[in-house]
C-alpha positions in Angstrom: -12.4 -108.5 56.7 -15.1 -108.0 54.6 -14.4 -110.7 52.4 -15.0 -112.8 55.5 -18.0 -111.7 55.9 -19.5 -112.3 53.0 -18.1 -115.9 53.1 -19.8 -116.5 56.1 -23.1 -115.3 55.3 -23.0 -117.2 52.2 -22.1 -120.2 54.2 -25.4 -119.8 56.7 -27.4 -119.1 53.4 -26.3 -121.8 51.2 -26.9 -125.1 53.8 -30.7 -124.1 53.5 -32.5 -126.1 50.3 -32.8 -124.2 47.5 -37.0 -124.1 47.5 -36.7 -122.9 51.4 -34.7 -119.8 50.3 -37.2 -118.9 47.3 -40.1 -119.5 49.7 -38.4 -117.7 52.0 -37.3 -114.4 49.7 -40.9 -114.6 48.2 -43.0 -114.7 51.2 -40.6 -111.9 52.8 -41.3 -109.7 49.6 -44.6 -110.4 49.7 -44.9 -109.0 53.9 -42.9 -106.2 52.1 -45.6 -104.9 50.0 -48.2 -104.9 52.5 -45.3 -102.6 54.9 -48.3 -100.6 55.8 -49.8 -103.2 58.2 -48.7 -103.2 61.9 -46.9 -106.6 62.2 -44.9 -106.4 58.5 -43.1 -104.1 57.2 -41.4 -102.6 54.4 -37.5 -103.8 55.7 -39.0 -107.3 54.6 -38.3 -106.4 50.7 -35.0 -105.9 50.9 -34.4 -108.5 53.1 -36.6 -110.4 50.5 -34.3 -109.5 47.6 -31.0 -110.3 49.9 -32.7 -113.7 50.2 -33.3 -114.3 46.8 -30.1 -113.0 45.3 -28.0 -116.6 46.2 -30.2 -118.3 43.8 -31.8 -115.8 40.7 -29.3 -113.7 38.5 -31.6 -110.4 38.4 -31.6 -110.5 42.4 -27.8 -111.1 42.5 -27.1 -108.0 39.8 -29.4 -105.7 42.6 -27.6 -107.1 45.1 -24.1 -106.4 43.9 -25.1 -102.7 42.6 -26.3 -102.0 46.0 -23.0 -103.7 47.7 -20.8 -101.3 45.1 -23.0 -98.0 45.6 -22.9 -98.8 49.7 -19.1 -99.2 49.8 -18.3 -95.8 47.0 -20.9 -93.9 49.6 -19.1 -94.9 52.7 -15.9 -93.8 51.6 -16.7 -90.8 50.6 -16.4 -90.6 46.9 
């Protein structure tokens, strides 16, 4: 099940051009620093990072830690 989910996201993510997604991850990390403003906020780093993680290694290794530390905290251990 979750597997599939993953596979689908990846599939949305992936039809997108490679310079949209950086533009994309960069400009959403960018509306993450200034979180203090009324409009942005600080969810848009993450969201940022998630972005950029399908195309630049040091994003993906984030991205996986935080998959592995989300799934050992919801199970308890």
């Amino acid at each position: 099940m979750v597997k599939d989910y993953y596979q689908r996201i990846q599939h949305s993510v992936r039809r997108y051009p490679r310079w949209l997604r950086l533009a994309t991850g960069v400009l959403l990390l960018l509306g993450g620093i200034l979180g203090f403003l009324p409009v942005v906020g600080f969810w848009m780093f993450p969201l940022g990072l998630l972005v950029l993680s399908y195309d630049l290694p040091w994003a993906r290794r984030w991205r996986r830690r935080m998959e592995v530390w989300w799934l050992r905290r919801k199970r308890g251990r």
